[in-house]
C-alpha positions in Angstrom: 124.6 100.8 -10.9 121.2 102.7 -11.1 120.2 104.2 -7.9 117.1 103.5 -6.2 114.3 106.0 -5.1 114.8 107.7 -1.9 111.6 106.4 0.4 111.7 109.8 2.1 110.5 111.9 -1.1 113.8 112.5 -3.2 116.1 110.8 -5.5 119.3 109.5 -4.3 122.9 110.0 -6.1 122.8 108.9 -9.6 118.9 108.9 -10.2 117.8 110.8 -13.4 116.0 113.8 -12.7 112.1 114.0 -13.2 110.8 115.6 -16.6 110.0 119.4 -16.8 106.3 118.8 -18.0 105.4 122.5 -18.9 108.7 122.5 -21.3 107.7 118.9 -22.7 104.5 120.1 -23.2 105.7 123.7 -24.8 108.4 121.6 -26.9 105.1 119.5 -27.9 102.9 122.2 -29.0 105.7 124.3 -31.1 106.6 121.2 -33.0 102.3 120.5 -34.0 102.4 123.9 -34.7 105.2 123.7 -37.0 103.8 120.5 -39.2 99.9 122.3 -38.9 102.3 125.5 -40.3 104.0 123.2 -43.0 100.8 121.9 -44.2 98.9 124.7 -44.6 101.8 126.7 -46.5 101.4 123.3 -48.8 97.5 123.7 -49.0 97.3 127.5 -49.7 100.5 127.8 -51.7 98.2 127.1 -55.3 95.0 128.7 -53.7 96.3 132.0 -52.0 99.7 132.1 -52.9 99.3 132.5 -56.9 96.8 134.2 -58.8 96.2 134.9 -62.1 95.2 138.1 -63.8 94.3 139.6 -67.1 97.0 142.4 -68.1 96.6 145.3 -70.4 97.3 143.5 -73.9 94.4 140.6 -72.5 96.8 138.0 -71.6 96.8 135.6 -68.7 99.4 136.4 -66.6 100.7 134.3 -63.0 101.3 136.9 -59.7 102.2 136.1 -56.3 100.7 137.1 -52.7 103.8 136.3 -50.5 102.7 138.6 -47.8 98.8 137.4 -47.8 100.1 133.7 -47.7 102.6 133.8 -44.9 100.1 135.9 -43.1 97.9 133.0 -43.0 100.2 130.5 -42.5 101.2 132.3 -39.2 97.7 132.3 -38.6 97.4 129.0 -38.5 100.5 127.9 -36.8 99.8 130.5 -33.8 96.2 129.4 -33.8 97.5 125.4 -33.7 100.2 126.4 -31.0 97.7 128.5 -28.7 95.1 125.1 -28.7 97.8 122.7 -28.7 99.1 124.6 -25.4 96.2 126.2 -23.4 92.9 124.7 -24.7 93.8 121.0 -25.3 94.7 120.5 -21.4 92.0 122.6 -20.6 89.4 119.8 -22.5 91.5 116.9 -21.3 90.4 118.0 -17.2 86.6 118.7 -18.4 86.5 115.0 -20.2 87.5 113.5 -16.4 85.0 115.4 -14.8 82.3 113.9 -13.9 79.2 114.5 -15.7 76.9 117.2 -14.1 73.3 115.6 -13.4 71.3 118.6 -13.3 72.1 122.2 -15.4 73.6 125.2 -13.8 72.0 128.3 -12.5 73.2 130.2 -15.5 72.0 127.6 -18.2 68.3 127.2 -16.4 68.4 131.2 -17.0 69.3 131.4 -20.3 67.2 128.4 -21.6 64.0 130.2 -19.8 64.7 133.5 -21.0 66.2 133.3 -25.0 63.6 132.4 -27.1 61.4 135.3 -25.7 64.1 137.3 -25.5 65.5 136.1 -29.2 61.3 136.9 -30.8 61.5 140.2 -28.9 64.3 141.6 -30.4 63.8 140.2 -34.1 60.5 142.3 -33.9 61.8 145.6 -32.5 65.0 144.8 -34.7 64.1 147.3 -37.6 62.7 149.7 -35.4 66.4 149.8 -33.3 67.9 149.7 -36.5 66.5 153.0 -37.6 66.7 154.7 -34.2 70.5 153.9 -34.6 71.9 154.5 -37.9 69.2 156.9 -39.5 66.5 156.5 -42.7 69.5 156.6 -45.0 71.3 153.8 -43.6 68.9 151.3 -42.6 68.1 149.9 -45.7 71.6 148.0 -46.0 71.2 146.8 -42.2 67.9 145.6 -42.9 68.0 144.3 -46.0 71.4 143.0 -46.2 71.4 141.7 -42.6 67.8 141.1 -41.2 66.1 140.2 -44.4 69.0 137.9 -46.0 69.4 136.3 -42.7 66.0 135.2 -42.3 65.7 133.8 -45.3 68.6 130.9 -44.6 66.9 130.8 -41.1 63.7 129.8 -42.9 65.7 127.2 -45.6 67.7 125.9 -42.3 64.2 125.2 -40.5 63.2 123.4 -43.7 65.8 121.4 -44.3 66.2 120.4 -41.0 62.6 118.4 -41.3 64.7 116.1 -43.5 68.2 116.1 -41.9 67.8 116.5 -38.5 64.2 115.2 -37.4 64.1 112.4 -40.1 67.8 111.9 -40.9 67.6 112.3 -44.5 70.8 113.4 -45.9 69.2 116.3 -48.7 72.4 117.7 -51.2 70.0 119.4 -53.5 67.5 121.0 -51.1 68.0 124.2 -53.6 66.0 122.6 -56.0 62.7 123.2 -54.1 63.9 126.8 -53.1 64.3 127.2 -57.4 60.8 125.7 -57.8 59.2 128.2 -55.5 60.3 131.0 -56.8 59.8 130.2 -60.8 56.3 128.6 -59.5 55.6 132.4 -58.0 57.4 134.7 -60.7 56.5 132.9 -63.7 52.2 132.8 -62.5 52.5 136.2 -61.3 54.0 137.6 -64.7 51.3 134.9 -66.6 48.2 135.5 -64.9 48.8 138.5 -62.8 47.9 137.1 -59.6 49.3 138.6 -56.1 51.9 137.2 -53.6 49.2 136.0 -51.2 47.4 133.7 -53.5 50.2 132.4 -55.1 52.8 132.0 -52.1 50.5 128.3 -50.9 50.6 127.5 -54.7 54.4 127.7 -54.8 55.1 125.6 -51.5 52.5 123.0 -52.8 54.0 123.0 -56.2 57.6 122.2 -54.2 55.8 119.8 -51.9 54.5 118.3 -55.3 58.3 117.5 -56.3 59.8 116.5 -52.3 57.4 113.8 -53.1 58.5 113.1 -56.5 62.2 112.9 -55.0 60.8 110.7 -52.2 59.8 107.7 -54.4 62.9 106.7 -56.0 65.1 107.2 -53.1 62.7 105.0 -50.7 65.1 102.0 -50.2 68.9 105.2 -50.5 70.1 105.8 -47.2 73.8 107.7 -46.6 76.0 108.1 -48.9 74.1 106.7 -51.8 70.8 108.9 -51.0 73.3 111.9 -50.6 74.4 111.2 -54.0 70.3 111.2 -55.5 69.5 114.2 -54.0 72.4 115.8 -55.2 72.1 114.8 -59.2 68.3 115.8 -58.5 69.2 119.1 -57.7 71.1 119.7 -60.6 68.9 118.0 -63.2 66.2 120.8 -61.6 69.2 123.6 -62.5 69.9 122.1 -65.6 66.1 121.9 -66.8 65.9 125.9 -66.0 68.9 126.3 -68.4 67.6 124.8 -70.8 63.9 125.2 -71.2 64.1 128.7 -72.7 60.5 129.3 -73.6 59.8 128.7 -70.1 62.1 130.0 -67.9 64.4 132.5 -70.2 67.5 129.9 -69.7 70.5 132.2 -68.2 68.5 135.5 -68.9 66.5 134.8 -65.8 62.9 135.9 -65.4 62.5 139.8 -64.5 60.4 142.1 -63.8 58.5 139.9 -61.0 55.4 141.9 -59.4 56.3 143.3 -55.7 53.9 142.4 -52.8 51.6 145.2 -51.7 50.1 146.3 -47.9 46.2 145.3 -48.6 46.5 146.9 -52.2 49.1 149.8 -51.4 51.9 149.3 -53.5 55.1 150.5 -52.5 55.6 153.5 -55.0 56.0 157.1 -55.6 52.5 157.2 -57.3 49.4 159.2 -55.4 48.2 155.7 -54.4 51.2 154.8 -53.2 51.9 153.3 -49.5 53.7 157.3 -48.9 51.3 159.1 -50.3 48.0 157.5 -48.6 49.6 157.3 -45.3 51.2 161.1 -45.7 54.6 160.4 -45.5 57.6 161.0 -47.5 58.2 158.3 -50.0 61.3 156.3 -48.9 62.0 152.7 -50.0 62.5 151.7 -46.2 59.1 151.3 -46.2 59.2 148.8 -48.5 61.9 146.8 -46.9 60.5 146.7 -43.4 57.5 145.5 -44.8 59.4 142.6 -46.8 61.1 141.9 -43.2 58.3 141.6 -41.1 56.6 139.3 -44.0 60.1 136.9 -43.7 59.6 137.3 -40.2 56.4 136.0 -40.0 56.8 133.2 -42.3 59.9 132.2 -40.3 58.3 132.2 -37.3 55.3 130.0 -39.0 57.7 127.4 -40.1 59.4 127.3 -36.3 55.9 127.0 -34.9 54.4 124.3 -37.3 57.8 122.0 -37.3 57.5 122.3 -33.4 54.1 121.0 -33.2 54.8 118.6 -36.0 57.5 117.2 -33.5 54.7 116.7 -30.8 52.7 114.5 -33.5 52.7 111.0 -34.3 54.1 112.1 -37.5 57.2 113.7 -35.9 58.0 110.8 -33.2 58.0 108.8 -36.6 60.9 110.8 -38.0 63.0 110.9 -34.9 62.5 107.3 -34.7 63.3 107.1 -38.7 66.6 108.6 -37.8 67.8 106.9 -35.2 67.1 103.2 -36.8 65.2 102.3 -40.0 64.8 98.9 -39.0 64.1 99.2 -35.8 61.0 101.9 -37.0 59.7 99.0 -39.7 60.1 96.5 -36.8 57.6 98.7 -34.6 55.4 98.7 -37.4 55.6 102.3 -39.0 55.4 102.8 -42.0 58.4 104.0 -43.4 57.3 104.8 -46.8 55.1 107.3 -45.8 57.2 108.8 -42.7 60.2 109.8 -45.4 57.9 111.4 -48.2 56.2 113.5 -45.1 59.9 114.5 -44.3 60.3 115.4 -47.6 57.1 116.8 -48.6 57.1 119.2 -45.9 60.8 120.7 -46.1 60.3 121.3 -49.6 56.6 123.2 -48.8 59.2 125.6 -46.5 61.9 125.9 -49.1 58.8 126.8 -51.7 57.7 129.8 -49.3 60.7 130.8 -48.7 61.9 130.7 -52.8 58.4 132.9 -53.6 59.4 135.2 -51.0 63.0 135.5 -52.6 61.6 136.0 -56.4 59.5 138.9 -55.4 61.9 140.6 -53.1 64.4 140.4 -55.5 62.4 141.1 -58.8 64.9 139.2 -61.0 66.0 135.5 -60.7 68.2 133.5 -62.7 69.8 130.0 -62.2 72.8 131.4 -60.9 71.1 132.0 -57.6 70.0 128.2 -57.1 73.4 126.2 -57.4 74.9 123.6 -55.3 76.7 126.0 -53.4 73.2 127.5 -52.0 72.7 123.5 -50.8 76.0 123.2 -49.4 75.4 126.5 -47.4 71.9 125.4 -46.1 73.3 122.5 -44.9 76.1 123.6 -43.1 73.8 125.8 -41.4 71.8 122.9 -40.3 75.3 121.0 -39.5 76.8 123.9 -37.4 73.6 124.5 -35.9 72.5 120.6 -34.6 70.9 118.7 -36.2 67.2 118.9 -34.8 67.6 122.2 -32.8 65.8 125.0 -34.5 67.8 127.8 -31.7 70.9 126.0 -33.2 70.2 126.7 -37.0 69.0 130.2 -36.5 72.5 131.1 -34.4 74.0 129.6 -37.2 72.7 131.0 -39.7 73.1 134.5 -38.0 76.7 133.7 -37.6 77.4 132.5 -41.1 75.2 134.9 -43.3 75.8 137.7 -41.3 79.4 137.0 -40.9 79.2 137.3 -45.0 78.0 140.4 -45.2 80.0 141.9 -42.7 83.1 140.6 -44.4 82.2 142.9 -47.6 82.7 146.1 -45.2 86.0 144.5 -43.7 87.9 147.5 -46.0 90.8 148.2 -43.3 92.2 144.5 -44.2 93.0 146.2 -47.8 95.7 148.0 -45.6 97.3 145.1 -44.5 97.0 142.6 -46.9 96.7 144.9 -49.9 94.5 146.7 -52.5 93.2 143.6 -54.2 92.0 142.2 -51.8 88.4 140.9 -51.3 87.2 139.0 -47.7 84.3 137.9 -49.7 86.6 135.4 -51.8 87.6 133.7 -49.0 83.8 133.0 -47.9 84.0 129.2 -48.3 87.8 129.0 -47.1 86.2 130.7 -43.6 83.3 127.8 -43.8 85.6 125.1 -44.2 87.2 126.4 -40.8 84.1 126.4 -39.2 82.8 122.9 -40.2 86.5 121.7 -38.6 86.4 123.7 -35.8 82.6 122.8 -34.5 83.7 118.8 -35.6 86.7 118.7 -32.9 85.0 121.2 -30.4 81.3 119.9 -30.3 80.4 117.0 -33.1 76.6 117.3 -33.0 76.5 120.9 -33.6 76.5 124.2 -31.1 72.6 122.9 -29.9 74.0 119.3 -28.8 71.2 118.3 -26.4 68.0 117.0 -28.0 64.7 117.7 -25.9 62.7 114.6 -26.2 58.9 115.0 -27.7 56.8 113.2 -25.3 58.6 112.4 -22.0 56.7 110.9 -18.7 55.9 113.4 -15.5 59.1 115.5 -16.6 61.0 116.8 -19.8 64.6 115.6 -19.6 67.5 116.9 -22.2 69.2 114.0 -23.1 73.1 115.8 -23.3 75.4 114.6 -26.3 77.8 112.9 -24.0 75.3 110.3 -22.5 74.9 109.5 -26.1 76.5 108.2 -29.0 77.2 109.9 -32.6 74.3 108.9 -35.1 72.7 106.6 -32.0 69.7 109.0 -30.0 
């Protein structure tokens, strides 16, 4: 006969003991860890775990990188473990709290203060960067780093016209990036015209084919415009390729002209930008000048898309992207709201394809593929959709974490000789897309600042509303 509960507080002879919750819980997280351990051993065995190479007599052979696979694996079921046993309760006691009507001290501070802050230091950046690591090594931090950066900054800002104001899912926004820059390098090899002149004719010449994407995908939305986009992209690829007397095919187009200061070009020559200004010739000078030229497109394309938001034109695309029918219902034209989206993100991704033909010099189709669109729009993804702070942090984070990984060399210690971070580039994005999905599914900029508000501006937080629905 079962034993009945004590009324003063305990348990009378014969009752069953009350669980030990922390060892349930620990017992809990060990075993998730153990099948998250299981599966990824299963996922990584063919991708990490083999690897073929090319031996001395040129044959194929099959090796094995026991130590870099069970290195990850316990990775992963240390990193399932820790979340399983100190963050998970941690998000279950924030998801009963209640909601907080009005922002903290801290976040009133940092949303005042950022963006000035953010401008500030993006101007005095190369001028911190030389004060720090010397004439000699500021060209790799600048380049590599502040240049390369703000270049996906600008592509993010671009593409997020489309995906995150309008709600256009874009898969082959690279196409418009690849029309910029063989508008700018094949005019300026043709007819010897400079950057300036031609940098509007290559973002019109891209806005020229948004629009042309635009028509035919009118009535596409999700999956099935996703899918358009995408085959556009690589028609746009595939036409490069082939049209040889055009655009070389693989061979690329070299030899692209170099923007000059007012006329200065950035040479060794006695008219160079050294020699007229009496300074030592050095190609830093040529790169801080690329940077700040970046820079100031950048900040062009945050400041129009901004005051494009404010306009009838950008309530229409918010109002696009929330619901299509509701927008026709209200009597907007939705035709011409979705070629504007369009129209305009490619005009950004034109500049900023100009910009990377004559930086570069060279360009071939191997720098427009789908794995340039898949990049740009995880940037937009990780970012927010619709927050411009979100897409540049994100882009910082991703790009820059890619070109730090190339100087990772102390990992060669531990995991071996033959072994590149850079590989595992995509593997590290993957992460990231499930990582922001289960910590915050609308992006690391989750709050959506509304464009015209009455008396006061309110942020409308991501938990007072649903996924895909304001």
């Amino acid at each position: 006969m079962t034993a009945l509960a004590n009324p003063a507080g305990g348990n009378l002879r014969g009752a069953r003991p009350a669980p030990v919750h922390g060892r349930v819980d620990a017992m809990a997280a060990l075993r998730d860890a153990g099948i998250t351990a299981a599966i990824a051993f299963g996922l990584f065995l063919p991708l990490i775990g083999f690897q073929t190479k090319v031996n001395g007599e040129n044959a194929l052979i099959l090796t094995t990188r026991w130590p870099l696979l069970f290195a990850i694996v316990a990775i992963v079921g240390v990193g399932r473990f820790a979340y399983s046993l100190l963050i998970e309760p941690q998000l279950r006691q924030r998801a009963l709290r209640p909601l907080a009507t009005a922002p903290s001290a801290w976040r009133s501070f940092v949303g005042k203060w950022f963006v000035p802050f953010a401008i500030a230091f993006v101007v005095a950046y190369p001028a911190i960067v030389l004060a720090t690591a010397g004439f000699s090594r500021s060209v790799k931090w600048i380049d590599n780093f502040g240049i390369q950066i703000l270049i996906y900054v600008m592509l993010g800002w671009g593409l997020n016209i489309v995906v995150g104001l309008a709600g256009l899912l874009d898969l082959g926004y690279v196409a418009f990036y690849a029309v910029g820059a063989y508008s700018y390098a094949l005019l300026a090899k043709t007819f010897g015209l400079s950057f300036w002149i031609l940098l509007p004719i290559a973002g019109s010449l891209a806005s020229f084919w948004g629009i042309l994407l635009g028509f035919p995908v009118l009535r596409l939305r999700g999956d099935y415009l996703a899918i358009v986009t995408l085959a556009f992209g690589e028609i746009i690829r595939l036409v490069i390729i082939n049209w040889t007397a055009l655009t070389n095919g693989y061979a690329g187009v070299g030899g692209i002209p170099r923007p000059s200061f007012f006329g200065i070009p950035f040479n060794a020559d006695d008219n160079g930008f050294a020699a007229v200004f009496g300074l030592p010739f050095s190609p830093i000078y040529r790169v801080i000048f690329l940077y700040y030229v970046i820079l100031g497109m950048a900040l062009l394309t945050a400041f129009v898309t901004v005051r494009l938001r404010r306009l009838p034109v950008g309530r229409a695309w918010e109002a696009l992207r929330e619901d299509e029918i509701a927008c026709r219902s209200l009597g907007i034209n939705t035709t011409n709201t979705k070629l504007t989206a369009f129209a305009m993100g490619a005009m950004f991704a034109g500049f900023a394809g100009s910009f990377f033909a004559t930086r570069q010099g060279f360009i071939s189709p191997e720098s427009f593929t789908f794995l340039e669109s898949a990049t740009i729009l995880s940037i937009v993804v990780l970012g927010g959709m619709g927050s411009q702070i979100g897409v540049a942090i994100a882009a910082i984070v991703m790009i820059g974490g890619t070109e730090i990984m190339r100087d990772l060399d102390f990992l060669k210690k531990i995991f071996g000789q033959t072994f590149d971070p850079t590989q595992y580039r995509m593997l590290i994005f993957g992460f990231a897309m499930v990582v922001i999905m289960v910590w915050r599914p609308r992006g690391l900029i989750s709050s959506r600042e509304p464009s015209v508000f009455l008396k006061e501006r309110k942020s409308i937080a991501a938990d007072l509303v649903k996924e895909g629905h304001g």
